[in-house]
C-alpha positions as CSV (number, residue, x, y, z in Angstrom):
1,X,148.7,-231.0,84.3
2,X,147.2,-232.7,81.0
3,X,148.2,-235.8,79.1
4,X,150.9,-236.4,77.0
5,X,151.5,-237.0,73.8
6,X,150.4,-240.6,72.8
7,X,152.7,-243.1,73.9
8,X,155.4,-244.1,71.2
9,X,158.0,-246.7,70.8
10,X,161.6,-245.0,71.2
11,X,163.6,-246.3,68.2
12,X,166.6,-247.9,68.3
13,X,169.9,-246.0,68.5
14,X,168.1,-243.2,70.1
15,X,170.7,-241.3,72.8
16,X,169.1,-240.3,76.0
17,X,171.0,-237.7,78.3
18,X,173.7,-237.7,75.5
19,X,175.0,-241.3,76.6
20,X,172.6,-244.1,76.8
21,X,171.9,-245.0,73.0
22,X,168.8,-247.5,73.0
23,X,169.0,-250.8,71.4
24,X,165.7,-252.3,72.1
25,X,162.2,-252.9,74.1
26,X,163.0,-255.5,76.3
27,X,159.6,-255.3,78.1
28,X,156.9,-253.5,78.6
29,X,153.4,-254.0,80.9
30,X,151.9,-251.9,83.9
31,X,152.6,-248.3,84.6
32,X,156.3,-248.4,82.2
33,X,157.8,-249.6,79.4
34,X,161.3,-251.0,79.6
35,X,164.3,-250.8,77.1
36,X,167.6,-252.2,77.0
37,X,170.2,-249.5,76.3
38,X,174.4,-248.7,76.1
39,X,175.9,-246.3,78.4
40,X,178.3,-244.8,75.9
41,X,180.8,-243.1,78.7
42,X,181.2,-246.3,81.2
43,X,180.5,-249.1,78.8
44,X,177.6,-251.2,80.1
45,X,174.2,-252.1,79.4
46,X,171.8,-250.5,81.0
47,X,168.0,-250.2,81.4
48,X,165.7,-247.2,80.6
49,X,162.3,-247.6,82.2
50,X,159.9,-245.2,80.6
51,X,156.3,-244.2,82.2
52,X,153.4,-245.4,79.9
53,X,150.4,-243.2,78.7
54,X,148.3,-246.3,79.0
55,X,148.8,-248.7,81.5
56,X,147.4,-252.7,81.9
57,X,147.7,-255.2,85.0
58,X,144.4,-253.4,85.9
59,X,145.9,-250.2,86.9
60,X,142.9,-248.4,84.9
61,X,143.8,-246.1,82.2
62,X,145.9,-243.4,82.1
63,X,143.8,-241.7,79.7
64,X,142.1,-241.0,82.5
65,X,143.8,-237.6,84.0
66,X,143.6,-238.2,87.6
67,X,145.3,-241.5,87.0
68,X,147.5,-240.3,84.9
69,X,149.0,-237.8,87.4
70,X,148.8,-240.4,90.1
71,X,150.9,-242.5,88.2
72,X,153.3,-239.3,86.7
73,X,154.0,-238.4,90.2
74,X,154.3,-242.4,91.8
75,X,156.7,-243.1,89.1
76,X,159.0,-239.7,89.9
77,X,158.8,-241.0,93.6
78,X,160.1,-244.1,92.4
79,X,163.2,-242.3,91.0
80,X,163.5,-240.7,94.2
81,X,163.0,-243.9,96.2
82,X,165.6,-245.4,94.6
83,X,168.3,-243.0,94.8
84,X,168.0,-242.6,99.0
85,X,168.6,-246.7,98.8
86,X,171.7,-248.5,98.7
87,X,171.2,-252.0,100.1
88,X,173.2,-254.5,97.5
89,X,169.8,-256.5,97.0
90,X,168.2,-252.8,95.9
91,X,168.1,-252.3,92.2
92,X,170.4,-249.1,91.8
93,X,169.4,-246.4,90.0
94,X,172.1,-244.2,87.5
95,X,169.9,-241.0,86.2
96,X,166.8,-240.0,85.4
97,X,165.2,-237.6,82.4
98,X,162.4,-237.0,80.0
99,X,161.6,-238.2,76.9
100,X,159.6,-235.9,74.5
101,X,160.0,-233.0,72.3
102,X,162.0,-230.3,73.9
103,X,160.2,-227.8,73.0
104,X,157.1,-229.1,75.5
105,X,157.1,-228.3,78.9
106,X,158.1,-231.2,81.6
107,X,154.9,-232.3,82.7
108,X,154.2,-233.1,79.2
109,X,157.2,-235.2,78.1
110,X,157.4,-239.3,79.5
111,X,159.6,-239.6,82.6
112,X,161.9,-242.3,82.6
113,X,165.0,-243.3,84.5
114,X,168.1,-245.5,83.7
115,X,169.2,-248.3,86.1
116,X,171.3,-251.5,86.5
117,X,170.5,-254.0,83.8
118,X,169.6,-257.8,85.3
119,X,170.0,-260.5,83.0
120,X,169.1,-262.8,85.5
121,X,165.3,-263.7,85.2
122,X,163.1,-263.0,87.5
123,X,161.5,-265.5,90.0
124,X,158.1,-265.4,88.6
125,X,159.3,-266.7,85.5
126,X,161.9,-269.1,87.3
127,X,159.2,-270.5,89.4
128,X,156.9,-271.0,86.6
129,X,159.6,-272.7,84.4
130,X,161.3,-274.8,87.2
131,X,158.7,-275.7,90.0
132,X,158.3,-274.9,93.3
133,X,162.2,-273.8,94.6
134,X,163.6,-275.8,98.3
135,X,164.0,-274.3,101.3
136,X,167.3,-273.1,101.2
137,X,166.3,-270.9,98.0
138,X,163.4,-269.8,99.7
139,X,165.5,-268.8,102.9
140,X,168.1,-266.8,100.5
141,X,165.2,-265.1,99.0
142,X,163.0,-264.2,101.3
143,X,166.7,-263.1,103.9
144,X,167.9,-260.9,101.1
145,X,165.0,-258.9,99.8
146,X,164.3,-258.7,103.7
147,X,167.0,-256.7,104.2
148,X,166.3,-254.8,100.8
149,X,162.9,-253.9,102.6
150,X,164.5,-253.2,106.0
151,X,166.5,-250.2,104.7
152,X,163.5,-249.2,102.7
153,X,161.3,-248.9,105.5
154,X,163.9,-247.2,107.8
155,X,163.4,-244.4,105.3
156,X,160.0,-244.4,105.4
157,X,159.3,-245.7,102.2
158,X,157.0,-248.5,101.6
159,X,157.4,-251.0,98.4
160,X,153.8,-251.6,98.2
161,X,153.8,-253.9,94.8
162,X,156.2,-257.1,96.3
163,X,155.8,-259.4,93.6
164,X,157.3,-262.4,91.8
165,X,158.3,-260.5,88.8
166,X,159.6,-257.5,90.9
167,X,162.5,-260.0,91.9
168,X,164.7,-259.7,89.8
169,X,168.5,-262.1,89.4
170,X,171.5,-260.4,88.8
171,X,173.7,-262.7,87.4
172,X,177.5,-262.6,89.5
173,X,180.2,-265.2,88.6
174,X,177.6,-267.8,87.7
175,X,175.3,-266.9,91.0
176,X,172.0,-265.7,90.4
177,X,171.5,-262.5,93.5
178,X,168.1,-261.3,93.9
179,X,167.5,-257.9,94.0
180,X,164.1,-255.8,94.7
181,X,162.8,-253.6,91.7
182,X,160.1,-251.4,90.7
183,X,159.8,-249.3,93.6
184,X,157.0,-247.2,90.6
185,X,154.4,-247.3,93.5
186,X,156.2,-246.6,96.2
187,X,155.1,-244.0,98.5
188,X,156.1,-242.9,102.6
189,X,154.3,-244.6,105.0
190,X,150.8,-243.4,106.2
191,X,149.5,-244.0,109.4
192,X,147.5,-247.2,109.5
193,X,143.4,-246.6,109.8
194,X,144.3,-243.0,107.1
195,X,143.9,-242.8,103.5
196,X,145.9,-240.0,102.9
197,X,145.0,-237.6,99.8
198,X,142.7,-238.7,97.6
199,X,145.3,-239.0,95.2
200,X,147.3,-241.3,96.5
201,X,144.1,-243.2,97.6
202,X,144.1,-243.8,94.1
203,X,144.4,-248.3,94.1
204,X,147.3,-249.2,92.4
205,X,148.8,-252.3,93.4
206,X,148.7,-255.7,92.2
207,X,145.5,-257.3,93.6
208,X,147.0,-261.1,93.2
209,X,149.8,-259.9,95.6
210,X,148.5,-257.8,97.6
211,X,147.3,-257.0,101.4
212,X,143.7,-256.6,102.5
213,X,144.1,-252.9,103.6
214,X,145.5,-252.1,100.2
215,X,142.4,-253.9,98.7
216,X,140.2,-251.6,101.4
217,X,142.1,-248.4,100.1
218,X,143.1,-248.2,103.8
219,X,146.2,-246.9,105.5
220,X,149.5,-249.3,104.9
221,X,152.4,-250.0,106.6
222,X,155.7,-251.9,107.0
223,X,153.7,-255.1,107.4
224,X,152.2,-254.3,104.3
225,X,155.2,-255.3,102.5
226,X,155.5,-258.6,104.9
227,X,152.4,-259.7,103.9
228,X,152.9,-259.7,100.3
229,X,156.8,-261.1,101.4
230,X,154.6,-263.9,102.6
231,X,152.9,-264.6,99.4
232,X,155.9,-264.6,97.4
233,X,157.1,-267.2,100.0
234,X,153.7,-269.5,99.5
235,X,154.6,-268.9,96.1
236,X,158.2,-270.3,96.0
237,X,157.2,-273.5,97.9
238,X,154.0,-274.2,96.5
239,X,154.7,-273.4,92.7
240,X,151.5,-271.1,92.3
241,X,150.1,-268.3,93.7
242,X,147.7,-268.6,97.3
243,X,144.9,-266.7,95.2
244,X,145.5,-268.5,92.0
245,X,141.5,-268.0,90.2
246,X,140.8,-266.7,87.2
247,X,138.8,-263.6,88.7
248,X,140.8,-262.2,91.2
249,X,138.3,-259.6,92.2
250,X,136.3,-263.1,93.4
251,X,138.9,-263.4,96.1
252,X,138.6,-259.4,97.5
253,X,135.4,-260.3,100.1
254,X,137.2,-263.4,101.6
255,X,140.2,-261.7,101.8
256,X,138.4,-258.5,103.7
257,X,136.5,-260.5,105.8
258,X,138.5,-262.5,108.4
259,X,141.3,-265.0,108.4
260,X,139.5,-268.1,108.1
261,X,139.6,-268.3,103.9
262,X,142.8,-267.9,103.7
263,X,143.9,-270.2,106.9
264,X,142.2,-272.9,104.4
265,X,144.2,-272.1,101.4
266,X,147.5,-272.0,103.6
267,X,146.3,-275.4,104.9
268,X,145.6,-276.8,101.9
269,X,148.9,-276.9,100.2
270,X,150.3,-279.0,102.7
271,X,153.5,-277.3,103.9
272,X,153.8,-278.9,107.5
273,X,153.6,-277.6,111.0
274,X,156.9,-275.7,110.8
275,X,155.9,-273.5,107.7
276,X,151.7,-273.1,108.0
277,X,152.4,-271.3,111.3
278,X,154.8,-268.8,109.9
279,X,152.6,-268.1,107.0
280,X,149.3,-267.7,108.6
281,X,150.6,-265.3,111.2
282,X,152.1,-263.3,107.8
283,X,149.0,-263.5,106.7
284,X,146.2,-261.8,109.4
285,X,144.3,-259.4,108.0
286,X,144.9,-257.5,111.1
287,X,148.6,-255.5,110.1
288,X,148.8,-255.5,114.0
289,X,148.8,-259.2,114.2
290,X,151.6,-259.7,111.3
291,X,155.2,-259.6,111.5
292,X,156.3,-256.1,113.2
293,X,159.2,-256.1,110.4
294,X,160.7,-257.6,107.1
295,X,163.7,-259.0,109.3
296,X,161.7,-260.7,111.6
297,X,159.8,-262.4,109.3
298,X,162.5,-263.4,107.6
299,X,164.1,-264.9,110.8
300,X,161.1,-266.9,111.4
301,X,161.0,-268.5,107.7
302,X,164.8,-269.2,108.4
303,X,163.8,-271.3,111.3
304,X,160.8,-272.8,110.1
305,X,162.2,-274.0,106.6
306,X,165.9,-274.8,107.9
307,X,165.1,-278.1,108.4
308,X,162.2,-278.7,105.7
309,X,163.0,-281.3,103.2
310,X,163.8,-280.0,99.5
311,X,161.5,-281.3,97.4
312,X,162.3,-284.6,95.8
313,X,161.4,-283.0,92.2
314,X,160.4,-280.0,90.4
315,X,156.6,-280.0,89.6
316,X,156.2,-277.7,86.7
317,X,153.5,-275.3,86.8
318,X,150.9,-275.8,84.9
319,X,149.3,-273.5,82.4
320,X,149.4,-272.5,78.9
321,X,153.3,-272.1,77.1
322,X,154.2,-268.3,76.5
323,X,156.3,-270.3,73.5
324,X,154.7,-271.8,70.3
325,X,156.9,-274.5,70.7
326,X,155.3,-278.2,71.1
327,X,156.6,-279.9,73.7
328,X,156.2,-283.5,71.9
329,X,157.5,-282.5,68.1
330,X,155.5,-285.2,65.5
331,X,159.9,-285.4,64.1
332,X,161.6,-288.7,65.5
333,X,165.2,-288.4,66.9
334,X,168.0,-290.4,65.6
335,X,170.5,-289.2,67.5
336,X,170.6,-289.3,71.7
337,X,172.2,-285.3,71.5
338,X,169.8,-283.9,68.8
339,X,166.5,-282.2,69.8
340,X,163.6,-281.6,67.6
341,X,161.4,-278.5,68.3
342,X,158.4,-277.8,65.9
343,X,157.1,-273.9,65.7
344,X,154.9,-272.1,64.0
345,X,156.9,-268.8,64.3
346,X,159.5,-268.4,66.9
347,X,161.0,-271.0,69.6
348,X,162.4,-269.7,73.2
349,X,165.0,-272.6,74.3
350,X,167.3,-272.3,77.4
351,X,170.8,-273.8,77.7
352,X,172.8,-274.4,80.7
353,X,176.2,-273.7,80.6
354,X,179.6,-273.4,83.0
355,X,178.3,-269.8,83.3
356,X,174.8,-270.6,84.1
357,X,171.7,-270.8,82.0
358,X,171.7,-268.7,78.7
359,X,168.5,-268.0,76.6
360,X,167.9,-267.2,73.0
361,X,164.9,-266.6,70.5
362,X,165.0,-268.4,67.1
363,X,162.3,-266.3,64.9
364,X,161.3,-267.4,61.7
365,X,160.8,-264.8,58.5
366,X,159.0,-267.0,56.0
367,X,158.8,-264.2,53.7
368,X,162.8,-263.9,53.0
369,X,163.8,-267.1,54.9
370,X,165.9,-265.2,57.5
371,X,166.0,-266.2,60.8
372,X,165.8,-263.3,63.5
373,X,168.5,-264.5,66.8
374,X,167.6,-262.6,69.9
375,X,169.2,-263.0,73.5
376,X,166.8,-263.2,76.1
377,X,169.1,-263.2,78.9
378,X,171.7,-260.4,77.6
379,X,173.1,-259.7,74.5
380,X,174.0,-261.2,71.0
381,X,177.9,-260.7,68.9
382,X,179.2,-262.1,65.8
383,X,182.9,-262.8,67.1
384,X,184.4,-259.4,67.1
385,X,181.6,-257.0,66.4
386,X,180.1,-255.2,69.2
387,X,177.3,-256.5,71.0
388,X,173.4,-255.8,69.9
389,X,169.8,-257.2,70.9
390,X,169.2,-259.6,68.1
391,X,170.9,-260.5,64.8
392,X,169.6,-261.3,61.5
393,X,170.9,-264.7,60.3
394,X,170.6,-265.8,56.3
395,X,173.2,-267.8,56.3
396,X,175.5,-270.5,58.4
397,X,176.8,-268.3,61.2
398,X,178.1,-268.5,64.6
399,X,177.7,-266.1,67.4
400,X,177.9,-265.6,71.0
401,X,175.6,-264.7,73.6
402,X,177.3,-262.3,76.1
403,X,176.5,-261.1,79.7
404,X,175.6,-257.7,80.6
405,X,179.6,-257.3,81.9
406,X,180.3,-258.6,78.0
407,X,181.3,-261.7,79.4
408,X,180.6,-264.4,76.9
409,X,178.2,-267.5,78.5
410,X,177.3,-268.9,75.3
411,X,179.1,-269.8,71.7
412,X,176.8,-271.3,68.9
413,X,176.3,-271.9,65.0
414,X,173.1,-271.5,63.2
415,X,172.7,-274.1,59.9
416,X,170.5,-273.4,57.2
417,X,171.3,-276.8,56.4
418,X,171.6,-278.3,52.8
419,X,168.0,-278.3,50.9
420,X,167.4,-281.0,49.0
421,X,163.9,-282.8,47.1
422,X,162.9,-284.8,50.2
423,X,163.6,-281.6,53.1
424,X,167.0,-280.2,54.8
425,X,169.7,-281.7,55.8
426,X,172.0,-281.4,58.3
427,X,175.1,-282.9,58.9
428,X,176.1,-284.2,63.5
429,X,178.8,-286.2,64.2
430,X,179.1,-286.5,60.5
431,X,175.6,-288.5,59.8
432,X,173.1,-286.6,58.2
433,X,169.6,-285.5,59.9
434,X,166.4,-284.9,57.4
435,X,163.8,-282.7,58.4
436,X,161.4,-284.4,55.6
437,X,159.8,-281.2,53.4
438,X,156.3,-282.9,54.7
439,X,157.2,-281.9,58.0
440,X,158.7,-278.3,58.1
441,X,158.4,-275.5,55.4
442,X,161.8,-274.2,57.1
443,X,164.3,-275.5,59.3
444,X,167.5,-274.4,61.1
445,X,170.0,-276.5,63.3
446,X,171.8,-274.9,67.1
447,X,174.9,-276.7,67.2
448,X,175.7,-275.0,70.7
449,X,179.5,-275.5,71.6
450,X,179.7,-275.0,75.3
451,X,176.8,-277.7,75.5
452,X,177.5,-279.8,72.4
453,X,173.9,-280.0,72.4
454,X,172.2,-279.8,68.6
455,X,168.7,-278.4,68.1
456,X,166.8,-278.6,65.3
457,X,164.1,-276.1,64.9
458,X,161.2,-276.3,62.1
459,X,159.0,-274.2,61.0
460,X,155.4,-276.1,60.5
């Protein structure tokens, strides 16, 4: 089996299987890229996750052969994973094909598969955003993709990349519902102590997340997913991950050696004597000395965290914002409901409405003064038309921003304002707001309805 073709983007309005047109690349990183898509017959969004021809997360390279094949066959397991599991908290799968001329054979066109679409986040980002989560999140959490892993396991198939971003939310009447995903290096479960084939001895995890014998290239089990369960629990409580350094590869020796390094980080964040117990047994870098079993892990947490205080606040993580957005804009409010955000290209803002939290990409085109509205949580609709990823404002318009169901959680107007020798204007409550010309090249105002908050975005 060679390579294929160099990896390309799959344009929009592409149809896949002759009923999933493609709208846009929602995401892309690791061993697939991921696109947002409309299943023509059943009307819904769905997702189309397409295998890579280069890879990152420090995977390697899939210009490497051998990798490549481990990864071709690992993500056609994945495929096959998922379509054996039915658990609600399971990301379901609808179909599965390959992209590629026709005229090549199989092995030399990209695999991809189409699922559910979440709109929900995912609790890496949530986490990072919003601060460590209280116990009864935690609980929900750690319960539901429990049971998620149960039914796995009782197939034989390991997850073997539990993760923060692999939780994903479906969003159900306003409830966020985790659910398990990419199951892309997933495999049955090998004796523990044997490596298996050399193939699939090939490392591919996520070393942040996971468990020593997966570091060791050594033979996995059930309590291989329960450990990694148990650092996505840390994770939840603490706000950051256990083996949070810049060079991850620092932490493999400690890790391999014995359970004393990591006892100390456990310790260290200061969870209590009800959670430092259930974590460090989670923990051992003997499987043997874990948790037999997803459940009964998650029965312990349930009893150690049931009566942990929630925290009195939300300490935001700390780090660099994926947003150019500064958090303390040089523009003074006037008004309590206005807020100013200064950019030098795009801004990411959130809204919470009586559907939940809605988010939506304001992107700037200084060349022609347009400004590019994308829907980070769903889709975007002038009132009427049919939904799409993004829109491309150039005048006062309104819009909505609409679930994956086409339910609408979001109605808002986008002013160019009125320009005028000192900057832009905009008119709140009748009183008129100047974005001075000094300040902002551009400027656009989010009068968002369901809210009636007002932001005012400008363009440095």
């Amino acid at each position: 089996m060679g390579l294929p073709r160099p990896e390309t983007e799959i344009p929009q309005g592409t149809r896949l299987l002759d009923r999933y047109v493609v709208h846009d690349r929602f995401d892309g990183g690791g061993m697939a890229s991921i696109y947002r898509a409309w299943d023509e017959r059943l009307e819904r969004v769905v997702c189309v996750k397409v295998l890579r021809t280069t890879m990152a997360e420090g995977s390697g390279s899939t210009g490497n052969t051998a990798v490549y094949r481990s990864t071709y066959t690992h993500f056609l397991k994945e495929a096959l994973a998922l379509s054996k599991l039915q658990h609600p908290h399971t990301l379901r799968i609808y179909d599965f094909g390959f992209y590629g001329d026709p005229a090549l054979p199989l092995e030399e066109r990209s695999p991809f598969h189409v699922s559910e679409f979440l709109s929900g986040g995912n609790l890496d980002t949530r986490v990072r955003e919003g601060g460590p989560v209280g116990p009864a999140v935690a609980i929900d959490v750690v319960e539901k993709i429990a049971g998620a892993l149960a039914e796995a396991h009782s197939h034989g198939i390991l997850h073997r990349d539990i993760k923060p971003s692999n939780i994903l939310f479906a969003e159900v009447s306003g409830t966020f519902v985790p659910k398990l995903a990419d199951f892309g290096i997933a495999r049955s479960a090998a004796p523990l102590g044997s490596g298996g084939d050399t193939m699939a001895n090939l490392t591919l995890c996520s070393p942040r997340w996971a468990a020593p014998e997966q570091l060791a290239n050594a033979g996995e089990g059930p309590s291989t997913d329960v450990y990694a369960l148990g650092l996505v629990l840390h994770f939840m409580l603490v706000g950051a991950p256990l083996f949070d350094v810049p060079r991850i590869r620092d932490t493999f020796g400690p890790r391999l050696a014995d359970d004393g390094w990591v006892s100390g980080l456990v310790r260290r964040a200061g969870l209590g004597p009800a959670v430092e117990p259930l974590l460090l047994r989670c923990l051992r870098t003997n499987p043997a000395e874990r948790f037999p079993d997803a459940p009964s892990f998650a029965n312990a947490a349930r009893a150690a965290l049931m009566h942990v205080p929630a925290p009195v606040s939300s300490r935001r993580a700390t780090g660099p914002s994926s947003s150019p957005v500064s958090s303390s804009p040089a523009l003074a409010p006037i008004e309590a409901r206005v807020r100013f955000v200064e950019t030098s290209e795009r801004a990411d803002l959130a809204f919470v409405g009586p559907k939940g939290e809605s988010r939506v990409r304001l992107t700037f085109q200084p060349t022609n003064g347009r400004v590019n509205v994308k829907s980070l949580s769903g889709f975007v609709r002038r009132e009427g038309a049919r939904p799409s990823a993004a829109l491309l404002v150039e005048e006062d318009s309104a819009f909505q921003l609409v679930a994956a169901d086409q339910s609408v959680h979001l109605t808002a107007s986008l002013s160019f304002g009125q320009r005028t020798a000192e900057g832009t204007v905009f008119l709140v409550d009748g009183q008129p707001v100047l974005v001075p010309s000094s300040r902002a090249s551009q400027a656009v105002a989010l009068f968002v309805a369901d809210t009636r908050e007002v932001v005012v975005v400008a363009r440095k």
